[in-house]
Residue, then its C-alpha position, 0 to 999 in steps of 0.5 A: x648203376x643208372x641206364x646212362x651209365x650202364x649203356x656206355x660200359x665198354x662190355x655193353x657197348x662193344x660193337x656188334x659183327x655185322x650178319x655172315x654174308x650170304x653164298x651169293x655174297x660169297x661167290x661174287x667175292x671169290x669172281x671179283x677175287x680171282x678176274x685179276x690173274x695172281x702171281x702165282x698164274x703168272x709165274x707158271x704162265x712164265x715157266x710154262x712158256x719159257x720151258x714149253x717153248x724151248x721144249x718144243x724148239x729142242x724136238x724142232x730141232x731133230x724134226x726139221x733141222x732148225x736152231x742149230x739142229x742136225x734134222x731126222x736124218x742125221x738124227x735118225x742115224x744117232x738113234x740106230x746108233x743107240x739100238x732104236x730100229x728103224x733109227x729115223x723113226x725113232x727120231x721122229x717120235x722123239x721130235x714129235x714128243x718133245x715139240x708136241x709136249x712143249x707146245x702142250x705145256x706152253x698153251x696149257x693144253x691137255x698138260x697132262x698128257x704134255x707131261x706125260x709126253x717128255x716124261x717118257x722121252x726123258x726115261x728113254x734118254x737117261x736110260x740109253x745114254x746119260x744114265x751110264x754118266x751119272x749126275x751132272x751135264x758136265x760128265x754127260x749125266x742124268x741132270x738135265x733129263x731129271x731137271x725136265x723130268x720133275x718141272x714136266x711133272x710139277x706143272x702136272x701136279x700143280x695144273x697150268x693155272x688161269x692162264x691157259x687153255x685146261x682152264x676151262x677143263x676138269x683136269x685143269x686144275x692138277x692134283x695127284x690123279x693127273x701128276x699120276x696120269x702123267x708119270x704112268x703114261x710117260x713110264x709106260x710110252x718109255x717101257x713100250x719104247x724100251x723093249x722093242 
């Protein structure tokens, strides 16, 4: 076989894998990567906001009244009619969880401890009043309280994404250690609730 002949063989001519990029290479690919937010930051950006804030109207409502809610009060009643003494008090732990927790959630600041905030007053709620009705919101069941009980959970495990403010904090990217922080915390805050 002549040189020319052997230097167009399609063995011999395939075409040559250009060097590995270097780590600087590969890190400045990854910054360019992730400086556009993805779908997935986005998406819990919106489930985020949209579940954070009407957390944190839903706890407005037994603290000050507002959206159609009946205030500390009137709710305060509501809860020595459940057995928590002082009722109001009660209330305003409950307001205060819900409203701070779904802020929390909805800045993505401190999201475990957010979590773990309506975690706890869920327990307490499916153990004193929906628990006894079974499943579905219809029969006045556990649904609704389980529903806020796991998104709380999961936002926990997954971490807020790029889109808030535990970014920039070590527990801002979730995982098992904080989904685990959340739920203790939460089963904890509601045992301590429970038993006084």
């Amino acid at each position: 076989m002549s040189t020319k002949r052997r230097l167009n063989h399609p063995i011999l001519t395939r075409p040559v894998a250009p060097p590995a990029s270097t780590s600087s290479d590969t890190a400045a690919q990854n910054t360019a990567a992730t400086a556009f937010s993805t779908a997935a930051d986005c998406g819990l950006l919106l489930l985020r906001l949209t579940f954070g804030l009407l957390m944190a109207a839903h706890g407005a409502q037994k603290l000050f009244g507002i959206f159609g809610g009946h205030g500390l009060t009137a709710t305060g009643k509501g809860f020595a009619a459940l057995g928590y003494h002082p009722g109001k008090l009660f209330a305003a732990i409950c307001g205060l969880s819900e409203s701070l927790g779904g802020l929390g959630l909805a800045l993505g600041l401190l999201t475990p401890l957010a979590a773990a905030a309506l975690i706890g007053v869920m327990i307490n709620a499916m153990v004193t009043v929906t628990g006894a009705h079974g499943l579905w919101e219809t029969d006045g069941g556990v649904e609704y309280s389980v529903c806020i009980t796991v998104v709380a959970l999961a936002v926990a495990a997954i971490g807020p994404g790029r889109l808030a403010v535990d970014r920039f904090f070590r527990w801002g990217t979730g995982g098992w250690p904080q989904a685990a922080f959340a739920l203790g915390l939460g089963g904890i805050g509601a045992a301590i609730t429970l038993s006084l």
